[in-house]
Backbone bond lengths (Angstrom), bond angles and torsions (degrees), N, CA, C in turn:
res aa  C-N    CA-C-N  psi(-1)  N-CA   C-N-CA  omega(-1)  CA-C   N-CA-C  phi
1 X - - - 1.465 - - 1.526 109.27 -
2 X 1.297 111.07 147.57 1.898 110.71 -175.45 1.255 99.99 -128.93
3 X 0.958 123.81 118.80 1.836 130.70 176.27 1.370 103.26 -97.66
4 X 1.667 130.53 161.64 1.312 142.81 166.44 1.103 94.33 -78.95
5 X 1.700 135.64 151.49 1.620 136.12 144.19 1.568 99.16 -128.41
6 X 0.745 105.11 138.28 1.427 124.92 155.84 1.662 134.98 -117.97
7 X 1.797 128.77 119.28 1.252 111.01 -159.04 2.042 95.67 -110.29
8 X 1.235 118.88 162.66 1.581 101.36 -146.14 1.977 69.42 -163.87
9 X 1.368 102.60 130.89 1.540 125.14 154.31 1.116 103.36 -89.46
10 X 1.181 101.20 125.37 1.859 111.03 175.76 1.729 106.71 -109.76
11 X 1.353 124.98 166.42 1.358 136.53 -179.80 1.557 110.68 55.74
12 X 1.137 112.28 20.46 1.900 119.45 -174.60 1.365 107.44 -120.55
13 X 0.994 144.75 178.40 1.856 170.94 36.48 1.346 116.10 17.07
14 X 0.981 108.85 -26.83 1.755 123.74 -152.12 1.499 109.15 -111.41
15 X 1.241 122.45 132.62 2.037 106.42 156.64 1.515 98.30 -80.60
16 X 1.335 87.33 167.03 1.794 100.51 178.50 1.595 110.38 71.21
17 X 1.177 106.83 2.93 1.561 100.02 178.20 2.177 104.19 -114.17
18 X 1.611 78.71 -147.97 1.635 85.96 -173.74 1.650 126.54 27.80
19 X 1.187 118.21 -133.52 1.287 117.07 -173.56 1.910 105.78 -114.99
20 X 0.888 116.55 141.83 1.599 108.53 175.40 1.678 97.27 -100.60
21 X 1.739 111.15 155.27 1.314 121.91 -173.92 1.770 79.72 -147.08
22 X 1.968 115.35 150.14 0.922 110.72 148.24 1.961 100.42 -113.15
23 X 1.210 100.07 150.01 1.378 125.96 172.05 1.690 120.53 -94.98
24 X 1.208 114.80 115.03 1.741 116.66 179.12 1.712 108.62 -133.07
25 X 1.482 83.18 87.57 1.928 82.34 157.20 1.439 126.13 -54.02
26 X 1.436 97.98 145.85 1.752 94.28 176.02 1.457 99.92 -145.14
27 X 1.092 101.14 152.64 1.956 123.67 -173.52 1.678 94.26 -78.16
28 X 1.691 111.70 -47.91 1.563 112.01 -159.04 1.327 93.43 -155.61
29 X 1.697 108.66 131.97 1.541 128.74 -166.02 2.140 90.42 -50.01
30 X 1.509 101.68 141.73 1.689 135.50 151.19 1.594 97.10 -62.84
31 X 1.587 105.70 152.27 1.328 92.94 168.20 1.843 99.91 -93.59
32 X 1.489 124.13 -159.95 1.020 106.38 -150.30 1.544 124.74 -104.14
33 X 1.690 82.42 -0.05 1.214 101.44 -176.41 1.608 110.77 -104.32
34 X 1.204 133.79 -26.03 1.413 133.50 119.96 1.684 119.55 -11.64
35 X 1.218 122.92 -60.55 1.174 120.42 -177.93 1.179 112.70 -62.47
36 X 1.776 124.39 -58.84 1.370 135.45 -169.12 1.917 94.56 -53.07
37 X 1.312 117.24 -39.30 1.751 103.65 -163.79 1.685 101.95 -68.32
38 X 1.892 107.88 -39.27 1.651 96.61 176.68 1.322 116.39 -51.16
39 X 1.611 123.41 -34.07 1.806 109.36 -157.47 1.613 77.78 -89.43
40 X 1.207 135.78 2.25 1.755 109.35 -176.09 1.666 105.99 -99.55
41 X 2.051 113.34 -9.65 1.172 103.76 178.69 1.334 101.22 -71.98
42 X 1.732 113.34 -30.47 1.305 111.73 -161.97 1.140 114.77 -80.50
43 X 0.977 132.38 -23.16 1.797 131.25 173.20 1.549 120.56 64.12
44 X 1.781 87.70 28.65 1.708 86.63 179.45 1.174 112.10 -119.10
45 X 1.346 121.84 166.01 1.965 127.93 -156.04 1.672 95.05 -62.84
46 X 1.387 126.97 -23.20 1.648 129.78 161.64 1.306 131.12 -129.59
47 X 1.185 147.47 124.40 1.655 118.50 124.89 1.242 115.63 -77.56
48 X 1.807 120.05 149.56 1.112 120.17 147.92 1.432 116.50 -98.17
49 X 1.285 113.63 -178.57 1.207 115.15 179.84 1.483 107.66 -174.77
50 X 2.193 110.82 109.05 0.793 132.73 -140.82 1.401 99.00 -108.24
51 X 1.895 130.52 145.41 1.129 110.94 170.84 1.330 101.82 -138.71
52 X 1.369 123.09 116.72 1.725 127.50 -169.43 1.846 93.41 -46.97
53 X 1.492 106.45 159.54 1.559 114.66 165.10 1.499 87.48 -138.21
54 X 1.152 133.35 -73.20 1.675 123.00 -172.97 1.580 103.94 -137.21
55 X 1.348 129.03 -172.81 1.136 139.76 -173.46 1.551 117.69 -69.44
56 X 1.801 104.84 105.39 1.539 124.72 -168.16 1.145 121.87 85.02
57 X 1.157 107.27 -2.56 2.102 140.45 177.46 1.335 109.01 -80.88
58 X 1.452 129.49 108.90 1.301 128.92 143.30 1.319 123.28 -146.92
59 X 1.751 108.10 154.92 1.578 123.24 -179.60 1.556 97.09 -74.60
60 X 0.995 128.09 141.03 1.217 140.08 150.42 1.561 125.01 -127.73
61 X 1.598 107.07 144.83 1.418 110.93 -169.63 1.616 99.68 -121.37
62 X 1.085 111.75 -166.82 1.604 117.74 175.30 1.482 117.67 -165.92
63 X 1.527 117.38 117.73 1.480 103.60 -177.09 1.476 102.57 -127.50
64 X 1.479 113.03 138.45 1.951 104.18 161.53 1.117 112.27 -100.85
65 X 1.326 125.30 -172.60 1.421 113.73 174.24 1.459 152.20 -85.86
66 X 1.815 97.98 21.64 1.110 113.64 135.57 1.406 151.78 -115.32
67 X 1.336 101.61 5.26 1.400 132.21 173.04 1.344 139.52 -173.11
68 X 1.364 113.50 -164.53 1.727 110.12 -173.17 1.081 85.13 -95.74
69 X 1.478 125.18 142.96 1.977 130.90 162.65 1.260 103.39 -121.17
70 X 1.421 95.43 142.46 1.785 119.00 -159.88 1.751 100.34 -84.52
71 X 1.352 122.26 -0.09 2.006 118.89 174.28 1.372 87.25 -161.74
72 X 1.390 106.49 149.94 1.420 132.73 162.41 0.987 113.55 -136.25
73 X 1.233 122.75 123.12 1.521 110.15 163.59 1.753 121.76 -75.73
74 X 1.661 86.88 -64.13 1.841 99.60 -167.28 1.684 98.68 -53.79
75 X 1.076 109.79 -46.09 1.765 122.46 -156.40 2.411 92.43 -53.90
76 X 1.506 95.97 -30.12 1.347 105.56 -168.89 1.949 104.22 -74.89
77 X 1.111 104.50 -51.61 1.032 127.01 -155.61 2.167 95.64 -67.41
78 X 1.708 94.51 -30.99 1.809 96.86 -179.84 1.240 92.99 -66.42
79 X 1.374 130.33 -43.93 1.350 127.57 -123.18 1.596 87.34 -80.17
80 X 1.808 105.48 -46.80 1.639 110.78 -174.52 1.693 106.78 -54.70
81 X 1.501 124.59 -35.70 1.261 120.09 -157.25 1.943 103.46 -71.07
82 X 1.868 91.86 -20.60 1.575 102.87 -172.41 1.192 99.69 -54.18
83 X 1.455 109.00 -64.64 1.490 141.71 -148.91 1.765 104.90 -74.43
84 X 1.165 114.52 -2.64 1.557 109.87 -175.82 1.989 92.31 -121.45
85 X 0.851 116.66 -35.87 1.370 130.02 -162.99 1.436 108.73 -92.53
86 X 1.233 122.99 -40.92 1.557 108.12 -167.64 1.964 74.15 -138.40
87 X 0.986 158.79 79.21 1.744 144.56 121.16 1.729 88.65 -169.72
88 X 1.922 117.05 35.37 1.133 115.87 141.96 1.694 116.95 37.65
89 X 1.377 107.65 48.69 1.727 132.39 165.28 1.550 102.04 -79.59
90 X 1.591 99.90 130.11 1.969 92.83 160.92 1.253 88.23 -136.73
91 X 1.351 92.60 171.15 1.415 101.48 174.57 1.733 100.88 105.96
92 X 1.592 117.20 -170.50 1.326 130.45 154.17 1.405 126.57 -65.17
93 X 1.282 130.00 123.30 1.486 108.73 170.97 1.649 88.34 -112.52
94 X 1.170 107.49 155.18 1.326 157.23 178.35 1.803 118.20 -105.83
95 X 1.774 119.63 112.06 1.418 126.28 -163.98 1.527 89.27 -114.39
96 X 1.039 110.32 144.91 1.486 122.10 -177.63 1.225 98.39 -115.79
97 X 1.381 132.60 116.17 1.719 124.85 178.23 1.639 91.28 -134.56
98 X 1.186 94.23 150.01 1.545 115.54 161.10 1.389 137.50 -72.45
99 X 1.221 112.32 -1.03 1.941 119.77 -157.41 2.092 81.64 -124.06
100 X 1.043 115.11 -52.80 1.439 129.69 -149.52 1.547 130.34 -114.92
101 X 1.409 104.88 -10.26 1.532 123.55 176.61 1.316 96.88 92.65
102 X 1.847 103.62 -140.76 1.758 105.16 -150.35 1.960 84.76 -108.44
103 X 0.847 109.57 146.12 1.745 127.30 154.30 1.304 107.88 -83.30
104 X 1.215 119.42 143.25 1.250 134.56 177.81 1.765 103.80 -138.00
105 X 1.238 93.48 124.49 1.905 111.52 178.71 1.234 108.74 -134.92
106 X 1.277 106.73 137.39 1.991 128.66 172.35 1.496 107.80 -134.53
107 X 1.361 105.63 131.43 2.007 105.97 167.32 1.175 105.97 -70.38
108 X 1.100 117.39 152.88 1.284 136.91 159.50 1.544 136.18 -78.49
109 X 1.367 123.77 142.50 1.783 104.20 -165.71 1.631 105.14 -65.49
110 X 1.502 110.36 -11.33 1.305 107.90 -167.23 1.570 129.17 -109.65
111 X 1.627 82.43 4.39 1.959 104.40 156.20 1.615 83.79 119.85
112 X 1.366 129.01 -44.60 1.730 110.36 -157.25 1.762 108.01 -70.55
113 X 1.428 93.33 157.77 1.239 109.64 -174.46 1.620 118.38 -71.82
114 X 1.196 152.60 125.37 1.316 127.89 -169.54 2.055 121.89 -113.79
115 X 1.337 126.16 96.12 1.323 87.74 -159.99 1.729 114.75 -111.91
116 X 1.000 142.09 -168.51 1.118 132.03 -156.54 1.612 92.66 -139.55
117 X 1.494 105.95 118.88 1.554 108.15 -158.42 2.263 86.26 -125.42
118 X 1.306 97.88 155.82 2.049 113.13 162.45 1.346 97.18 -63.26
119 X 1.225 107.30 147.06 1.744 107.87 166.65 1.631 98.03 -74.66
120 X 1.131 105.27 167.23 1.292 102.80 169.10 1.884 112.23 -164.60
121 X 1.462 93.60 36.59 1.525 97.97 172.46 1.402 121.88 -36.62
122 X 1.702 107.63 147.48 1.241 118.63 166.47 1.689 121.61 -56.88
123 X 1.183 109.54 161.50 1.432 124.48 157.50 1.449 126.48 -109.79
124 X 1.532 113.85 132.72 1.999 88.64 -176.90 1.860 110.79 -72.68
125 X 1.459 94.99 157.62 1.397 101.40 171.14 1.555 138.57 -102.92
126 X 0.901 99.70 113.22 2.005 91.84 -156.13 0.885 98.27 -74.13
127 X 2.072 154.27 -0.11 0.933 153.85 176.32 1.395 131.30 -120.61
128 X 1.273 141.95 55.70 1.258 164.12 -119.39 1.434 84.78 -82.99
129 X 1.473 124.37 137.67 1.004 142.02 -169.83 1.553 108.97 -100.52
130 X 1.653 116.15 108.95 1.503 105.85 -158.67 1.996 110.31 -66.51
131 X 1.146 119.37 -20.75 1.330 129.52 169.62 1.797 96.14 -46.06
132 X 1.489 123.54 -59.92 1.004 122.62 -160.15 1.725 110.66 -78.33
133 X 0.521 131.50 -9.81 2.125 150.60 -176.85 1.436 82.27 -104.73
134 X 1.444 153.76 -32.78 1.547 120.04 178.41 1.172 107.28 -115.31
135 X 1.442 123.62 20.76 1.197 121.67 -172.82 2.077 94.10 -108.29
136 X 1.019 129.68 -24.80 1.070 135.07 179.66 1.641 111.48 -115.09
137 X 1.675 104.36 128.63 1.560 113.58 -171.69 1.620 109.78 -96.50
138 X 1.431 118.92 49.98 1.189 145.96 174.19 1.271 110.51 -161.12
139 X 1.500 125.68 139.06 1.526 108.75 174.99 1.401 111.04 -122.21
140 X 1.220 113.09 146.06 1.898 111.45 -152.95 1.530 90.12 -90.24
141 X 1.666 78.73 168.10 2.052 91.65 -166.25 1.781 100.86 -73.86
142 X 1.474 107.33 -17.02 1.767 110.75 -166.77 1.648 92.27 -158.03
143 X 1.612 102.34 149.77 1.131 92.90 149.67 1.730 117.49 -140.15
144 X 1.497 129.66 159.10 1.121 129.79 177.08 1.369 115.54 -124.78
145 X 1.645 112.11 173.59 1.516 86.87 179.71 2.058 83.50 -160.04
146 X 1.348 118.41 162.32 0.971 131.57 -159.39 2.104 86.62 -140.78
147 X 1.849 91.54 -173.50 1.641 91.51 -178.56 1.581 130.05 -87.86
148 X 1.505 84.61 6.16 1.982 93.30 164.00 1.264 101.63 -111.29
149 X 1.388 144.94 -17.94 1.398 119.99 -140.89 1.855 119.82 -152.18
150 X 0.699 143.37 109.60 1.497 131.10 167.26 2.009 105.88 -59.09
151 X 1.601 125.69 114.70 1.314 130.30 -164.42 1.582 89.05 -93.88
152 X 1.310 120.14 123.11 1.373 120.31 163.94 1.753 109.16 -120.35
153 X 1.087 90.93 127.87 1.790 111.17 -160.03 1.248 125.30 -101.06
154 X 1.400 142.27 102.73 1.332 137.02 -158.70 1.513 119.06 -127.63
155 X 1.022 134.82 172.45 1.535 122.32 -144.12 1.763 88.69 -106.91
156 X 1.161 117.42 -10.26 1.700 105.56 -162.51 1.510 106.46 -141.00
157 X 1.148 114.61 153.04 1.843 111.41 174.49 1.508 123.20 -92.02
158 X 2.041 95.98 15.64 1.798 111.05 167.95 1.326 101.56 -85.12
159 X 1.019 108.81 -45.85 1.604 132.26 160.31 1.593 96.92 -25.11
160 X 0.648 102.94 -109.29 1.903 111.31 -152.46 1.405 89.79 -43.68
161 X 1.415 150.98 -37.10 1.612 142.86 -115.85 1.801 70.41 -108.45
162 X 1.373 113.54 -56.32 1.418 108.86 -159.74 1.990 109.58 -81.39
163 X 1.246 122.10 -19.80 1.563 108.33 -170.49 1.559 104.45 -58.76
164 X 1.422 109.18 130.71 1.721 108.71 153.67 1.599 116.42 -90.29
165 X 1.320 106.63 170.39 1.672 104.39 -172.15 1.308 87.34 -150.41
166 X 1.673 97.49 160.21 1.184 128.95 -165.72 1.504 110.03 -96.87
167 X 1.455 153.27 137.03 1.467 125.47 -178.37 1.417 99.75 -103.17
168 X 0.941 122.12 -16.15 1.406 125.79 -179.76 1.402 125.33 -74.73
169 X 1.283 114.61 -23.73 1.481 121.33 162.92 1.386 111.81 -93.64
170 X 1.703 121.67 -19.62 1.436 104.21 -157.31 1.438 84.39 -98.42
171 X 1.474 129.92 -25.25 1.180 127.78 157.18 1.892 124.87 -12.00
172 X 1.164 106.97 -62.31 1.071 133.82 177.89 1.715 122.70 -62.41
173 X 1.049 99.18 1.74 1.585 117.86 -176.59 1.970 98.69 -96.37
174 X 1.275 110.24 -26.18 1.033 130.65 155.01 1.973 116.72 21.96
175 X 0.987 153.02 68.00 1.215 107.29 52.79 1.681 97.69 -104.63
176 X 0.928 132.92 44.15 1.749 126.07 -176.36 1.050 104.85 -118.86
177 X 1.605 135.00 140.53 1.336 143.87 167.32 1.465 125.79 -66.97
178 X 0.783 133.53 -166.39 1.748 146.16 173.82 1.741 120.34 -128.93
179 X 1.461 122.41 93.48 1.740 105.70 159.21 1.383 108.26 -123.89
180 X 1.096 86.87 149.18 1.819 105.62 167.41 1.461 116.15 -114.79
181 X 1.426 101.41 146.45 1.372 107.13 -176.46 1.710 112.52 -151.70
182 X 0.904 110.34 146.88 1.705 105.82 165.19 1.878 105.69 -141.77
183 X 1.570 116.92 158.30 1.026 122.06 169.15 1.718 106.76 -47.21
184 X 1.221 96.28 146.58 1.952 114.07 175.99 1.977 118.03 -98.00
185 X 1.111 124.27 145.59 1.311 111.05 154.12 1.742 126.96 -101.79
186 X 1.374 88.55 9.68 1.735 95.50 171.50 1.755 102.77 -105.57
187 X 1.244 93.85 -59.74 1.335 103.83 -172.43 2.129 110.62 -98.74
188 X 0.966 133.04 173.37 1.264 132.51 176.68 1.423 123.60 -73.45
189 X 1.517 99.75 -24.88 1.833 108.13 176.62 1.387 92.30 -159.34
190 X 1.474 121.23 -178.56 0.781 161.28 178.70 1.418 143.21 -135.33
191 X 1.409 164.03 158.05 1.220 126.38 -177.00 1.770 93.77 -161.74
192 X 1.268 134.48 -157.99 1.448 151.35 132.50 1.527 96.73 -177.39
193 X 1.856 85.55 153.32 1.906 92.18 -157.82 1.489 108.41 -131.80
194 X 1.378 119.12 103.49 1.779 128.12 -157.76 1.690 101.55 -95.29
195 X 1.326 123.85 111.13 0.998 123.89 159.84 1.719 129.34 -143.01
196 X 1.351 93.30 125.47 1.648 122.38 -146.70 1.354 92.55 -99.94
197 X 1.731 112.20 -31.75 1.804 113.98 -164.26 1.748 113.87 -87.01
198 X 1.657 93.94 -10.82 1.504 95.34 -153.61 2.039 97.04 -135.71
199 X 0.740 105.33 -54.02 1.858 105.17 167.99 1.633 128.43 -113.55
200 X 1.159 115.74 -43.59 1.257 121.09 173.41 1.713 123.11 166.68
201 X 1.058 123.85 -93.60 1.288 137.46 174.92 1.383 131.70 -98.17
202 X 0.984 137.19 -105.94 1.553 149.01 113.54 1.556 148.66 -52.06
203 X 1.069 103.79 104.68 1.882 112.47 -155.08 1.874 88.30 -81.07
204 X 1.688 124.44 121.14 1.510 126.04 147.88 1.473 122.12 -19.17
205 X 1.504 111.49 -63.86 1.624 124.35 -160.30 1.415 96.62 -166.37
206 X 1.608 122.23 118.02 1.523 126.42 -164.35 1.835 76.77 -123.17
207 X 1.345 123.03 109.72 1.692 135.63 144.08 1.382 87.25 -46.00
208 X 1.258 137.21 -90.35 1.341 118.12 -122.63 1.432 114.44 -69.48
209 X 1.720 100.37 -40.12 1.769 84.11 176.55 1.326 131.35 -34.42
210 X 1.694 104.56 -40.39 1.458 109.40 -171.72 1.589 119.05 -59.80
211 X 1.408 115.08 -7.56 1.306 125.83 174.12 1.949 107.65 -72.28
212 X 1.317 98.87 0.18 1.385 98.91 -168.63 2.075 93.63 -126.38
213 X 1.206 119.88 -45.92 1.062 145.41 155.21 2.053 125.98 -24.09
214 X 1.194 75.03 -69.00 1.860 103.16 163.45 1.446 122.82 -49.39
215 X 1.291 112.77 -59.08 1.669 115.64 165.80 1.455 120.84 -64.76
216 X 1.729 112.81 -42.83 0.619 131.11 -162.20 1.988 108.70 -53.80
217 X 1.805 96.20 -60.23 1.397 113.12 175.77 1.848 108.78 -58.70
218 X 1.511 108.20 -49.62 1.218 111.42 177.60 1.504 121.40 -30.26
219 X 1.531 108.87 -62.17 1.826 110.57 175.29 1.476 87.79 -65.52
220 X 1.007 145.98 -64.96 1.645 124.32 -148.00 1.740 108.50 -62.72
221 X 0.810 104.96 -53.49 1.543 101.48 -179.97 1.768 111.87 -80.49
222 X 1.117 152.08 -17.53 0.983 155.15 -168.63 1.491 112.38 80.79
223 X 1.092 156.83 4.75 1.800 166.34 138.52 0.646 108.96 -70.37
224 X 1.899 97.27 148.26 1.060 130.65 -168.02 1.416 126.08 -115.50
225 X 1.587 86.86 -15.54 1.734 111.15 161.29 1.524 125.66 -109.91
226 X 1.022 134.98 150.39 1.707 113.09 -171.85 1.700 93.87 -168.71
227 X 1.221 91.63 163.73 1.680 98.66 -175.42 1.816 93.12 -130.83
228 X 0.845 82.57 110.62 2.230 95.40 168.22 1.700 116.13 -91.96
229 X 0.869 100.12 159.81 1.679 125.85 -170.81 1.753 113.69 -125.74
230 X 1.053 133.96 100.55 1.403 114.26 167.32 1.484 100.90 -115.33
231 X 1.504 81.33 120.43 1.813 117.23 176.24 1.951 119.94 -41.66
232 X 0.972 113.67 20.96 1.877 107.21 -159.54 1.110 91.01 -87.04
233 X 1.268 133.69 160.53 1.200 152.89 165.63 2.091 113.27 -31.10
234 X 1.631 95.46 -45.24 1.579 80.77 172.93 1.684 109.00 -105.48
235 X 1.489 119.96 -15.48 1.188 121.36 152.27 1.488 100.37 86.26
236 X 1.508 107.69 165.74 1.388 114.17 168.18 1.410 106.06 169.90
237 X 1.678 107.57 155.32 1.572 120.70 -157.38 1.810 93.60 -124.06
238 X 1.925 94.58 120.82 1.363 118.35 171.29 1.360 123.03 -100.78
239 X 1.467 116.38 103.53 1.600 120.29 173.02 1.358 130.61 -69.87
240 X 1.205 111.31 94.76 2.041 116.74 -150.23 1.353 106.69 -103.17
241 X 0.762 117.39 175.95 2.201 137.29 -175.07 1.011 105.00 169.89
242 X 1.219 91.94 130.98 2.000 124.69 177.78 1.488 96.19 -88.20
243 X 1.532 159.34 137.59 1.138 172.68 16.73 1.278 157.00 13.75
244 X 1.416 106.86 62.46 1.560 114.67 -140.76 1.457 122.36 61.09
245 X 1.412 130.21 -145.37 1.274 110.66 -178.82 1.454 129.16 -77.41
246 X 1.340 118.43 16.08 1.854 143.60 -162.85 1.266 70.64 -100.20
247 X 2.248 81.51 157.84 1.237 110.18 151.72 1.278 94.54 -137.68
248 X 1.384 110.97 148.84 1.476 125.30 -171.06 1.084 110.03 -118.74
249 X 1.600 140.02 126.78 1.157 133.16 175.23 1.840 109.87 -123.26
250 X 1.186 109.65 150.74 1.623 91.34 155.19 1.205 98.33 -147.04
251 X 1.696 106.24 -167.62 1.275 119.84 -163.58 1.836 110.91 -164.33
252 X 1.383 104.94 159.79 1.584 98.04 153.70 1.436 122.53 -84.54
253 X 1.352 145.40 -179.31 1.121 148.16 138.46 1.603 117.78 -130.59
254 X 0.951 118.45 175.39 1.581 127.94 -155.63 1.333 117.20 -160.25
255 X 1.481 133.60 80.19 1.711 137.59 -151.43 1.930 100.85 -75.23
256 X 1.093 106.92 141.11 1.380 115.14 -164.59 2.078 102.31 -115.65
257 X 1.616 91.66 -34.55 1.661 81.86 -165.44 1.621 97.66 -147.37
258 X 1.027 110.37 159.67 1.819 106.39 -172.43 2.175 78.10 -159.22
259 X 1.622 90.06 125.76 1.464 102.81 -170.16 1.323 119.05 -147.47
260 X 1.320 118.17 -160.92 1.587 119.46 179.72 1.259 112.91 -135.12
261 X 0.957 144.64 115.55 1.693 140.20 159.19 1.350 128.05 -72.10
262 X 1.078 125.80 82.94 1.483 127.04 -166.19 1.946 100.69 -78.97
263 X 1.626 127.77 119.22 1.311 119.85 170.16 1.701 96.41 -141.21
């Protein structure tokens, strides 16, 4: 069997930057354990893996290389840049997921990708999870947490750039991830997103948090528009809006590899 893959920097301008996603259309669902071995040949923070249903219609799944994950952002955002850019989609497409409802994505006249994410603001936590206080060598002024993430919150963007973390404790937070963030003076926030329970180490540019992220900054700062920063080593800049109960993000992307999967 020969599958298309395609590997696609998402939230960048740049190759070598933002987050990398590979993208694999399919005619007829992999079973699932098939899928999990492709994202483990690939060794990247995603595969997706897209399956048309009707016109601008598709199922989409998402696996890293240790499992299936229930939201993606970046992995979503390649798949749209695939699907508009190289198999010539206009219009809205529409993601059918199982964990999160439907995604909704439109290009932009000005190249970024735009997608239409659930809010999914945090809640504060009145019970600080001691895994999470020794897993980070800074300790945040608050913390919150939503259904991907424990939110650890810090007053400065030296703050987030400088905390190290432990994976072995934040591990243990298990099945919930780790981001930190503090307000920016370049940008509106800031963030970096550690997950030990669900992909591995350090995530480039995590879309979905910002579905939790987005509201979150929105009440604190009073905007409704905001430009984010996530701090990772190759980094990348998210163009967000709060919109009734949506959060909207977009991005650039930048295609790196167009291939074959022979299994």
């Amino acid at each position: 069997m020969e599958l298309p893959i395609y590997i696609v920097d998402a939230f960048t301008d740049q190759q070598f930057k933002g987050n990398s996603a590979a993208v694999v259309p399919l005619d007829a669902w992999l079973d699932d354990e098939t899928m999990q071995k492709i994202a483990i040949e690939n060794n990247l923070s995603e595969t997706a893996f897209i399956k048309q249903e009707s016109l601008n219609q598709y199922t989409i799944r998402w696996f890293s290389p240790l499992t299936e994950i229930d939201f993606c952002g970046h992995a979503t955002l390649a798949s749209s840049y695939v699907l508009f850019n190289l198999y010539e989609s206009q219009g809205q497409i529409e993601f059918i997921t199982e964990k999160v409802g439907s995604l909704y994505v439109n290009c932009r006249d000005d190249g970024r990708i735009e997608m239409s994410f659930p809010n999914q603001a945090p809640e504060l936590v009145t019970e600080v999870p001691v895994p999470l206080l020794q897993g980070l060598s800074i300790q945040p002024v608050k913390v919150l947490r939503n259904r991907q993430a424990y939110f650890a919150i810090y007053d400065s963007q030296l703050d987030v750039e400088s905390v190290t973390y432990h994976l072995e404790q934040l591990a243990q937070l298990a099945p919930y991830d780790v981001v930190v963030t503090a307000p920016s003076d370049r940008y509106d926030f800031v963030s970096r997103y550690f997950w030990p329970a669900n992909g591995g180490d350090e995530d480039p540019v995590t879309g979905s948090i910002h579905a939790g992220l987005v509201p979150y900054w929105a009440e604190q700062l009073g905007k409704q528009e905001m430009l984010a920063y996530q701090a990772s080593k190759r980094g990348g800049a998210l163009y967000c809006r709060m919109v009734s109960d949506r959060v909207l993000l977009s991005g650039f992307a930048v295609i790196y590899l167009r291939g074959t999967i022979y299994i």
